[in-house]
GURO-171261 format. One record per residue (C-alpha): x, y, z; residue in one letter. Coordinates in Angstrom, 2 decimals, decimal comma, always signed. Layout:
// GURO-171261
ATOM        px        py        pz   resn
ATOM         X         Y         Z      A
...
***
This chain:
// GURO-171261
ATOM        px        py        pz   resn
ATOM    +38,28     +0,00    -14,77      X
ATOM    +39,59     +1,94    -17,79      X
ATOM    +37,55     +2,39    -20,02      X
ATOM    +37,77     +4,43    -23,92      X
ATOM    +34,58     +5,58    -25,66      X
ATOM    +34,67     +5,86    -29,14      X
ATOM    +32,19     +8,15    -30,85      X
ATOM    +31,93    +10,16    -34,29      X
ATOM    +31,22    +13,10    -33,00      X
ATOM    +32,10    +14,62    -29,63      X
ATOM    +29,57    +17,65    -29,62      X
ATOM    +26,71    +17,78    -27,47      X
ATOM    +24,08    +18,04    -30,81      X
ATOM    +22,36    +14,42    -31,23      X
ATOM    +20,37    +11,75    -29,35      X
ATOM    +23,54     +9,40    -29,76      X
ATOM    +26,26    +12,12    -28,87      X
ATOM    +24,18    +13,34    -25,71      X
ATOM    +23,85     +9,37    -24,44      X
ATOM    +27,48     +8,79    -24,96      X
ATOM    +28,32    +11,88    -22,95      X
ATOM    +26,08    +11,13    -20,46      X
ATOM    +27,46     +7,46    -19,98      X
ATOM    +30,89     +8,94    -19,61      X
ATOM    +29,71    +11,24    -16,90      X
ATOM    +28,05     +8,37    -15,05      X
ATOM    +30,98     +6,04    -15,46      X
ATOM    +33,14     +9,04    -14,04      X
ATOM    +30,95     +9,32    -11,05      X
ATOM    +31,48     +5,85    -10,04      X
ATOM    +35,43     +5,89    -10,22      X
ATOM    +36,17     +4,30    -13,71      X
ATOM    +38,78     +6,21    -15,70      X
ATOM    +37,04     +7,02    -18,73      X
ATOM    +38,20     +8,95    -22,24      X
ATOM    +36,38     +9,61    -25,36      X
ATOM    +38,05    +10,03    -28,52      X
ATOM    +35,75    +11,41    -31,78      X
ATOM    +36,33    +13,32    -34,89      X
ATOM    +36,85    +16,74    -34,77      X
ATOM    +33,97    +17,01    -36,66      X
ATOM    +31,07    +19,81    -35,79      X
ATOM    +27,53    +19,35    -36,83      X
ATOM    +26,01    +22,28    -35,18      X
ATOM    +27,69    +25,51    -34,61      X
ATOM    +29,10    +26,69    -31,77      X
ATOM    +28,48    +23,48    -30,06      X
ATOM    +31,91    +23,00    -27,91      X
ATOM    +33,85    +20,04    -28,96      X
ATOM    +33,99    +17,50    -25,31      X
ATOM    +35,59    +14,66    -26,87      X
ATOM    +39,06    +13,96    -24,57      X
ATOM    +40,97    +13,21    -27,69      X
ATOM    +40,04    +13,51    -31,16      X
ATOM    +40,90    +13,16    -35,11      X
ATOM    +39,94    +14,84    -38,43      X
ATOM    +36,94    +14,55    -39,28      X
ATOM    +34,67    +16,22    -41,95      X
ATOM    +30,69    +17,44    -42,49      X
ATOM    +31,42    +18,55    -45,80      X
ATOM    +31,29    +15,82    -49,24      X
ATOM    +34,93    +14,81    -48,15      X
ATOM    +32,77    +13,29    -45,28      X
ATOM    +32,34    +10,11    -46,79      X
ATOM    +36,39     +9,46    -47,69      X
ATOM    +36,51    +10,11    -43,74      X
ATOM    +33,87     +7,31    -43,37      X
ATOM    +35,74     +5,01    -45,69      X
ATOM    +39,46     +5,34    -44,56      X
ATOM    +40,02     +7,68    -42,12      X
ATOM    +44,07     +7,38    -41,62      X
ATOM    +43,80    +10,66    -39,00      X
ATOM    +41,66     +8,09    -37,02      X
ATOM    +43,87     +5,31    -36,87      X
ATOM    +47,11     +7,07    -36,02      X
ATOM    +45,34     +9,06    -33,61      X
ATOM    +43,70     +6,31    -31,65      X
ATOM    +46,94     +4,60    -31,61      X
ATOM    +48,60     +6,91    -29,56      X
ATOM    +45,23     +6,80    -27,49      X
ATOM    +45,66     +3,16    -26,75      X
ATOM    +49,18     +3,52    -26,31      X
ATOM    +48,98     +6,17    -23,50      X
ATOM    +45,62     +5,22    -21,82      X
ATOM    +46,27     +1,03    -22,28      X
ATOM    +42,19     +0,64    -21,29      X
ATOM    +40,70     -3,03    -20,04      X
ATOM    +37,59     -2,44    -22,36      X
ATOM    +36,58     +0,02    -25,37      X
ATOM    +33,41     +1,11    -26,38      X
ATOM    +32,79     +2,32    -29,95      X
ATOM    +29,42     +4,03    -30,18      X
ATOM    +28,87     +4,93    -33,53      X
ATOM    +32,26     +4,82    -36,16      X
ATOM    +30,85     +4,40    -39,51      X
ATOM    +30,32     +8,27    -40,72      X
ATOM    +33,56     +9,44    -39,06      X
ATOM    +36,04     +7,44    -38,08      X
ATOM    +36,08     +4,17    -40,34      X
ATOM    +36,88     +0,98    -40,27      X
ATOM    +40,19     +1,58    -39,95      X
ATOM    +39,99     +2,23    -36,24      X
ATOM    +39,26     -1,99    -35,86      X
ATOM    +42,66     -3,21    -36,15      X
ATOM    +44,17     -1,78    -33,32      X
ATOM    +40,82     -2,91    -31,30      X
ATOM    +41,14     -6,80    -31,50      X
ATOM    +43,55     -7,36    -28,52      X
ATOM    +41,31     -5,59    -26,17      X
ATOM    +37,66     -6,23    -25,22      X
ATOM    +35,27     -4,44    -27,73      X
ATOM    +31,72     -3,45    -27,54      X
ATOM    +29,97     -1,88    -31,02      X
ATOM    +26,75     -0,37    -29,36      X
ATOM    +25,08     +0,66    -32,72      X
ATOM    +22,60     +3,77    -32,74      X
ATOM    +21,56     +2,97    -36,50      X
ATOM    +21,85     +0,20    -39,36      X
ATOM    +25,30     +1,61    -40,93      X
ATOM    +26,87     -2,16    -40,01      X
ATOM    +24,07     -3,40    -42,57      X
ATOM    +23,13     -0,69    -44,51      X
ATOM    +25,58     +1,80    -45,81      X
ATOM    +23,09     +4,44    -45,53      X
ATOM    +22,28     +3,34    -41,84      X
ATOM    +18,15     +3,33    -42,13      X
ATOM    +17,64     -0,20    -43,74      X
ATOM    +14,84     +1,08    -45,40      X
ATOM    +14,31     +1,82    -49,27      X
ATOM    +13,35     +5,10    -51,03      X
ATOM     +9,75     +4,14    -51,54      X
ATOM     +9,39     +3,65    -47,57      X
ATOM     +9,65     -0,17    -47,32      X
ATOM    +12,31     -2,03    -45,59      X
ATOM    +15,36     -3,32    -47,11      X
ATOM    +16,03     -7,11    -47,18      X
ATOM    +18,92     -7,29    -49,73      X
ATOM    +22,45     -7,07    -48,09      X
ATOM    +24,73     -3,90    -49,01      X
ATOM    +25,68     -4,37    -53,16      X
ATOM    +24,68     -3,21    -55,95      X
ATOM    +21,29     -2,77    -54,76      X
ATOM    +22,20     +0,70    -52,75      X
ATOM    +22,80     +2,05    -56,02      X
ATOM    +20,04     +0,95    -58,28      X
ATOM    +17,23     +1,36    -55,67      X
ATOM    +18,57     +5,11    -55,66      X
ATOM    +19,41     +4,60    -52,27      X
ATOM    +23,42     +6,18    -53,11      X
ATOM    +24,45     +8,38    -56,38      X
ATOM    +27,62     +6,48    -58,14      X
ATOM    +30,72     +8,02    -56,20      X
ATOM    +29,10     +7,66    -52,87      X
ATOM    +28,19     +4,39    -53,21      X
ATOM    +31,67     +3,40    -54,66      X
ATOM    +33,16     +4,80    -51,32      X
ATOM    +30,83     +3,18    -49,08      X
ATOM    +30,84     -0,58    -50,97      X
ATOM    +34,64     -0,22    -49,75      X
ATOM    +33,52     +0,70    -45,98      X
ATOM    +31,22     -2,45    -45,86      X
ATOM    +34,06     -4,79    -46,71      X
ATOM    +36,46     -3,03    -44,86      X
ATOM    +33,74     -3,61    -41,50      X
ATOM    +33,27     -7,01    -42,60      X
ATOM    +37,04     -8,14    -42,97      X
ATOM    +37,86     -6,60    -39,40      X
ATOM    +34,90     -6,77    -37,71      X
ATOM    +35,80    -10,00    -35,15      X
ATOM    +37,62     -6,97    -33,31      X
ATOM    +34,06     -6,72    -31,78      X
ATOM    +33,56     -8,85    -29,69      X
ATOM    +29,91     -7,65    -28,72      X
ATOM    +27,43     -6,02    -30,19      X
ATOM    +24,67     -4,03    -28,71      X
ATOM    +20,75     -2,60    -29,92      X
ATOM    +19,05     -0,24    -28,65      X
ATOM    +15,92     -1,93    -28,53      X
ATOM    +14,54     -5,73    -29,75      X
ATOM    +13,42     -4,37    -32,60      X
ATOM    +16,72     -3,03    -33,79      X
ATOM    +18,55     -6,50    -32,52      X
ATOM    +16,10     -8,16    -34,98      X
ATOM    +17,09     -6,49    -38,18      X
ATOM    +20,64     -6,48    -37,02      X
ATOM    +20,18    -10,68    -36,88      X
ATOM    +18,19    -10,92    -39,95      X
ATOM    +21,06     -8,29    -41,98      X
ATOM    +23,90    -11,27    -40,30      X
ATOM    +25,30     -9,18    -37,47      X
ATOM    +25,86    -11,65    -34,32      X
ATOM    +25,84    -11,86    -31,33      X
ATOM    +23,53     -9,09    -30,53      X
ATOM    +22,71     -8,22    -27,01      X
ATOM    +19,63     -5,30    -25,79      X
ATOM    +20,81     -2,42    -23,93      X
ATOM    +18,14     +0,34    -24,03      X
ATOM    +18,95     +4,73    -24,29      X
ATOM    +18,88     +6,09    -20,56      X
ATOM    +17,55     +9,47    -19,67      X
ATOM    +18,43    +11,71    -17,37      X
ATOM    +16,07    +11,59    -14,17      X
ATOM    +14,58    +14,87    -13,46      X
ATOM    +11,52    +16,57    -11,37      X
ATOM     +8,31    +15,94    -12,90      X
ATOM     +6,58    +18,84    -14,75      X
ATOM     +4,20    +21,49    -13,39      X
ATOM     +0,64    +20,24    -13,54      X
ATOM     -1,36    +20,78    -16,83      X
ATOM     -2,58    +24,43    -17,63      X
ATOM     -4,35    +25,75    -20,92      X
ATOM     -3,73    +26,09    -23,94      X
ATOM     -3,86    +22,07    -24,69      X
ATOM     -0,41    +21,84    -26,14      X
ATOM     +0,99    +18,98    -28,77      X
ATOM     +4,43    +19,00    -28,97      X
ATOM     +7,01    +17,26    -31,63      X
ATOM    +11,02    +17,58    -31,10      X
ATOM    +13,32    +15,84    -33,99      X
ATOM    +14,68    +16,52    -37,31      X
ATOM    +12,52    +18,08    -40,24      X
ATOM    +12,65    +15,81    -42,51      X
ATOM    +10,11    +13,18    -44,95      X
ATOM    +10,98    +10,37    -42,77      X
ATOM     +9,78    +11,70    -39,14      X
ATOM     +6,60    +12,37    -40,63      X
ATOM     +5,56    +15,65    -39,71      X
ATOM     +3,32    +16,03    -42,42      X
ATOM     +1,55    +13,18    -40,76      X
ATOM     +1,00    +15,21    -37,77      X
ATOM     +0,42    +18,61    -39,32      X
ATOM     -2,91    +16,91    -40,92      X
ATOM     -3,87    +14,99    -37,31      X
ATOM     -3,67    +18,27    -35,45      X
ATOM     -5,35    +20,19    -37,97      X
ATOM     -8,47    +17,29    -36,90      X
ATOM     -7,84    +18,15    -33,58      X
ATOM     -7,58    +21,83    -34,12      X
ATOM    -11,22    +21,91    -35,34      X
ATOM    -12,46    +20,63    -32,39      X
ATOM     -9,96    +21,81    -29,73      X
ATOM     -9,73    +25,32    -31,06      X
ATOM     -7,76    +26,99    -29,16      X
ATOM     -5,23    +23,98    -28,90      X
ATOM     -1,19    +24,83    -29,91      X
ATOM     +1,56    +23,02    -31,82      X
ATOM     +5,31    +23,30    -30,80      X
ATOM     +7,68    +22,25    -33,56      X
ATOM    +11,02    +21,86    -32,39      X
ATOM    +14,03    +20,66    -34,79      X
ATOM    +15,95    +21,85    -38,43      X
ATOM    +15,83    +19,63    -41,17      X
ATOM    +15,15    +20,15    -44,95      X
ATOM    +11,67    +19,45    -44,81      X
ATOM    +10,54    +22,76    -43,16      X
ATOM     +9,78    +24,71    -46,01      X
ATOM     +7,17    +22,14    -47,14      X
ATOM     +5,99    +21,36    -43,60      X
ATOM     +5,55    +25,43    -43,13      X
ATOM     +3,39    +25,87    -46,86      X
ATOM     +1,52    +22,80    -45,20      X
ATOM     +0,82    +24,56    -41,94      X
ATOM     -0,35    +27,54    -44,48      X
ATOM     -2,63    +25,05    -46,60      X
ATOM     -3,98    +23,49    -43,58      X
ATOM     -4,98    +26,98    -42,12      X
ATOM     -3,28    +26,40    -38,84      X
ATOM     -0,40    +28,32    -39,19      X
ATOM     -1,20    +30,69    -35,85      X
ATOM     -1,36    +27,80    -34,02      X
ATOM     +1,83    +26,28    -35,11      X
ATOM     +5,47    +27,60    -33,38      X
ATOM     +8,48    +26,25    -35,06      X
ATOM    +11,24    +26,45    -31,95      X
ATOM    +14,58    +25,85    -34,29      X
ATOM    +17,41    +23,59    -32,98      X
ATOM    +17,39    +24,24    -29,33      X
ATOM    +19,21    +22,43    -25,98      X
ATOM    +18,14    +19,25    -24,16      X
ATOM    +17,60    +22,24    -21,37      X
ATOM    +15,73    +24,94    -23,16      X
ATOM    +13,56    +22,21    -24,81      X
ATOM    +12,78    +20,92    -21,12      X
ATOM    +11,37    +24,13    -20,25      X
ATOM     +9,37    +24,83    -23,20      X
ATOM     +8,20    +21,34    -23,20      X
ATOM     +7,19    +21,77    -19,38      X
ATOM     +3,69    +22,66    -20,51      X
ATOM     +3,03    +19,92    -23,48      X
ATOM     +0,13    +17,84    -23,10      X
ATOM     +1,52    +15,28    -25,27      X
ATOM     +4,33    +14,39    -26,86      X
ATOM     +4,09    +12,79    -30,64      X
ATOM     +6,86    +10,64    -32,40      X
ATOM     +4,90    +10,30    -35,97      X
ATOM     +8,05     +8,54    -37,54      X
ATOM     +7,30     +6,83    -40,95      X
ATOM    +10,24     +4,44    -40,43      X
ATOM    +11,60     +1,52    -37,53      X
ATOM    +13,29     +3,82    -35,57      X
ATOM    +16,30     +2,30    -33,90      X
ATOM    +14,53     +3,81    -30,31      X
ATOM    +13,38     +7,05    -29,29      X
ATOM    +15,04     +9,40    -27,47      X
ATOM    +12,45    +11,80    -27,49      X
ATOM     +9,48     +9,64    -26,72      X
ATOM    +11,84     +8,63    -23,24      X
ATOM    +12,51    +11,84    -22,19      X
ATOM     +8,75    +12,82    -22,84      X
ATOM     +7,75    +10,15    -19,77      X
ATOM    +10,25    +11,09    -17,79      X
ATOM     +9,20    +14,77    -18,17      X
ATOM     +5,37    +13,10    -17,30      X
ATOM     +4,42    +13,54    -21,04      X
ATOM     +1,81    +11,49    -22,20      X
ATOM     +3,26    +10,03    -25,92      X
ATOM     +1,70     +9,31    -29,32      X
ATOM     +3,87     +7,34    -31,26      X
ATOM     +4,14     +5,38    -34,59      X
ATOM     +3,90     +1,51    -33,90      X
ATOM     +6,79     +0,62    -35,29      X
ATOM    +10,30     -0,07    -34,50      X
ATOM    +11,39     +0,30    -30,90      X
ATOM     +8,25     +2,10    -29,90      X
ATOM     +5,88     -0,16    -28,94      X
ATOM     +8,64     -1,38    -26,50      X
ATOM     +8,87     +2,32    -24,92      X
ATOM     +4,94     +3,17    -25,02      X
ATOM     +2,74     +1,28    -22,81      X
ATOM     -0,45     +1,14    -25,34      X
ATOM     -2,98     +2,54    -23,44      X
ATOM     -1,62     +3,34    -20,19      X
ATOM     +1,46     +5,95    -21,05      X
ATOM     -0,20     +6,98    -24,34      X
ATOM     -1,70     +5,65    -27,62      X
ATOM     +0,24     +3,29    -30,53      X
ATOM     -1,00     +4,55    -33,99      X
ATOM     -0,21     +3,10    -37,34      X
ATOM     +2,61     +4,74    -38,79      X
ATOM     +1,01     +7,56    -41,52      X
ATOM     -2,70     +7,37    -40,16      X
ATOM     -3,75    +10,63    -40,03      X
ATOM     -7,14     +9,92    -38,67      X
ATOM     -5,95     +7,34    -35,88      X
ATOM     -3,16    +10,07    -34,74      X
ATOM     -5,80    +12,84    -34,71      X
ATOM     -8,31    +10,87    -32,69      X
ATOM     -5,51    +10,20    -30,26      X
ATOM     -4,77    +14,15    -29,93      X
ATOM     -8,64    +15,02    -29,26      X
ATOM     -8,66    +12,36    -26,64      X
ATOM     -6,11    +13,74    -24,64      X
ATOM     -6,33    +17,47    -25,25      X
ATOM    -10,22    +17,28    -24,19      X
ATOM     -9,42    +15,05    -21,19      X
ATOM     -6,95    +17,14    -18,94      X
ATOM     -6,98    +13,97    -16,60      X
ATOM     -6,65    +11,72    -18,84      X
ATOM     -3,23    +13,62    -20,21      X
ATOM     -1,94    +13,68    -16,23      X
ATOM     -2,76     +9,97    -15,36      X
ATOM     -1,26     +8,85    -18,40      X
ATOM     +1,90    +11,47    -18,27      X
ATOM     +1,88    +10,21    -14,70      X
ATOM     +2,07     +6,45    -16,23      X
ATOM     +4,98     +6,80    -18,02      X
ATOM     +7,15     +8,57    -15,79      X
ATOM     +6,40     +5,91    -13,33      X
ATOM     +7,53     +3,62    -16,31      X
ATOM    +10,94     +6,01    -17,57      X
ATOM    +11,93     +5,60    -14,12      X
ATOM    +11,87     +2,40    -13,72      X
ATOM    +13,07     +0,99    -17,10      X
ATOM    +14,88     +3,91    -18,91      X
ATOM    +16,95     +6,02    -16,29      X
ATOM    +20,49     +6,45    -16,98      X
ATOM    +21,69     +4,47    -14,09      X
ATOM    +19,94     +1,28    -14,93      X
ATOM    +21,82     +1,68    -18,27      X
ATOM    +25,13     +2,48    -17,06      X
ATOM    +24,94     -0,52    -15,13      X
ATOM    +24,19     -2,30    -17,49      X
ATOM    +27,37     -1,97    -19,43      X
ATOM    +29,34     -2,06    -16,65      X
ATOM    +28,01     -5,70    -16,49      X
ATOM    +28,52     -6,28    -20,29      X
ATOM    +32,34     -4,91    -19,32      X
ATOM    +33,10     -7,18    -16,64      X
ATOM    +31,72     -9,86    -18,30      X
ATOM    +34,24     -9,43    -21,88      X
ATOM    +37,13     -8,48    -19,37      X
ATOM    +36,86    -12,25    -17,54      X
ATOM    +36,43    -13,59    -20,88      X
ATOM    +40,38    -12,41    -22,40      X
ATOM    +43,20    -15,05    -20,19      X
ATOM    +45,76    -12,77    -20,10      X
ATOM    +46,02     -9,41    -18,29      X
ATOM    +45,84     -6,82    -20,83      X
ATOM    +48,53     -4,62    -22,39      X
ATOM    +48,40     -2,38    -25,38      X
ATOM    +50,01     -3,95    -28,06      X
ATOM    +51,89     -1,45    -30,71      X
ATOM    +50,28     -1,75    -34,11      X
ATOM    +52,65     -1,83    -37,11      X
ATOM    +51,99     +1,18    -39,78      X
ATOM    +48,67     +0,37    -41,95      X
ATOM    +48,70     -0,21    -45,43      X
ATOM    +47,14     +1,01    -48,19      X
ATOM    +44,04     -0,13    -47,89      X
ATOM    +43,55     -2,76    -50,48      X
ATOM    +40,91     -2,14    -53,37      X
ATOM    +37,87     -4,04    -52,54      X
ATOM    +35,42     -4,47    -55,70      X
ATOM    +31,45     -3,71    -54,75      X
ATOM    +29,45     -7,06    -54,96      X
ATOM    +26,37     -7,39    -56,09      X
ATOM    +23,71     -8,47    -53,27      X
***
């Protein structure tokens, strides 16, 4: 089967970019012909770009007119389909990069929209408001009075949404990451909506447990993931696990703030802050973790991190919201906490880093559970069904048809909600 992956960004750098990467690999291995074609578009630097074919793209403001009408995109992919002619395409994420415009030339070929985050109901893809609660109002003019979106990036992005809704029966399925995610995606209007959980690489399990009781927390540095939350739980934990140790790993604009609260806390010498580093390096480091916490504030789409923790043999804390409590066995792999309890989160951490068996059996528990529910292959499998099923579905044998020259794109007015 030939098959074209369509992704923002073709950079090894994010949760989304490494699974799409990852799938292409697997897909290679069992004798599909596979391309990916993403924006040229660098978040990190001197990440390589690994994108087989790619477009302009932009992480400066011009970003969002490359999220709203991204011409490069269209032309680009048009040669794509032109040369390649695949039986089934696969667009990952396309709403920061490569636009709407990219839909067009999709709706004479099978089409799966496997969607990482909200941006197909929420322009700014968390469905969830400035004050922390989630957003029930579709896209309008409620992005910009909520303070969601200043003026001229909400302008921009009012024309994305009705660009996505006028072409979006190109997609002809579309895919959560969790049941959690497929909810809001129904309840926002997005149908049909089918699960199809994150794999993660399989791997050897970890070393067994040595002191000092380590926490560890990979993921951006920002309000949302709620570090703070954690600062506070460990500093609980601190006092009665003294010599226990806090890896941060992650960038984000938060870290100033987090580090004065690592100061005001008095925990500072316990407290490493890592940086951005590899899936690899973070591994290694993360070898010796006793746990793994995921204090997010928000309904995480699903959890990268919180996987790859139970694969490692990581016992996880995590917030009991969004696709978590369909990772986590309560429990058994590690504890559910209310999102922003300090004092549930830091009776979690004493349990475990007092209880060196109790860290192992559980760590133990959800790499049993990772393998057996969240490896890569079950995934890749999984869309190779979803493919062969929308290939049966089209009559005809398929051929690339040529695309005329788009218009201007015609001037759509924001509605209100």
């Amino acid at each position: 089967m030939k098959i074209l992956l369509l992704h923002d960004y073709g950079t090894a750098t994010g949760g989304a970019e490494l699974q799409v990467l990852s799938l292409r690999q697997n897909l290679l291995e069992r004798g599909h012909e596979v391309r990916l074609f993403s924006s040229r578009a660098i978040q990190v630097e001197d990440y390589p770009q690994l994108a087989d074919h790619t477009c302009f793209g932009a992480t400066s403001k011009i970003r969002v007119l490359a999220q709203t009408a991204n011409v490069s995109a269209y032309y680009a992919l048009r040669q794509v389909l032109a040369e390649f002619q695949p039986d089934v395409a696969h667009i990952r994420m396309f709403l920061t990069q490569l636009s709407p415009l990219i839909l067009p030339l999709l709706r004479d070929i099978p089409c799966v929209y496997q969607t990482s985050v909200y941006n197909a109901i929420c322009p700014v893809g968390t469905n969830v408001l400035p004050d922390g609660q989630p957003c029930q109002s579709a896209p309008g003019r409620v992005c910009l009075t909520s303070g969601c979106l200043p003026i001229k990036t909400w302008m921009a992005l009012m024309v994305q949404q009705k660009l996505w809704q006028r072409w979006r029966p190109a997609v002809d399925q579309v895919v959560a990451l969790s049941h959690a995610m497929k909810a809001e995606l129904e309840a926002g209007g997005l149908y049909p909506v089918e699960v199809i959980h994150n794999g993660v690489p399989e791997r050897s399990p970890r070393p067994p447990l040595s002191d000092p009781p380590t926490v560890v927390y990979a993921g951006r540095l920002v309000p949302e993931k709620g570090i703070d939350v954690l600062l506070r739980a460990f500093a609980i934990a601190q006092a009665q696990v003294p010599h226990a140790r806090l890896l941060l790993a992650g960038q984000g604009g938060a870290e100033g703030e987090l580090r004065q609260l690592a100061q005001d806390l008095s925990i500072s010498e316990q407290v490493t802050w890592l940086g951005h580093r590899s899936r690899s390096d973070l591994e290694a480091l993360f070898d010796q973790a006793w746990v793994q916490v995921v204090p997010s504030l928000w309904a995480e789409p699903f959890g990268n991190v919180t996987t790859e923790a139970m694969m490692r043999g990581t016992a996880v804390i995590a917030s009991a919201m969004g696709a978590q409590p369909e990772i986590v066995k309560a429990d058994q792999t590690g504890f559910l906490v209310p999102p922003g309890d300090v004092d549930s989160l830091g009776t979690g951490l004493v349990k475990l880093l007092q209880n060196r068996d109790l860290a192992e059996a559980m760590g133990q528990a959800g790499r049993d559970r990772a393998l057996t529910h969240f490896s890569e292959a079950r995934r890749t499998e999984q869309f190779l069904a979803l493919y062969r099923r929308l290939h049966a579905h089209y009559a005809k044998p398929l051929t690339f048809v040529a695309q005329p020259d788009i218009a201007q794109p015609e001037t759509a007015q924001p509605e209100e909600c």
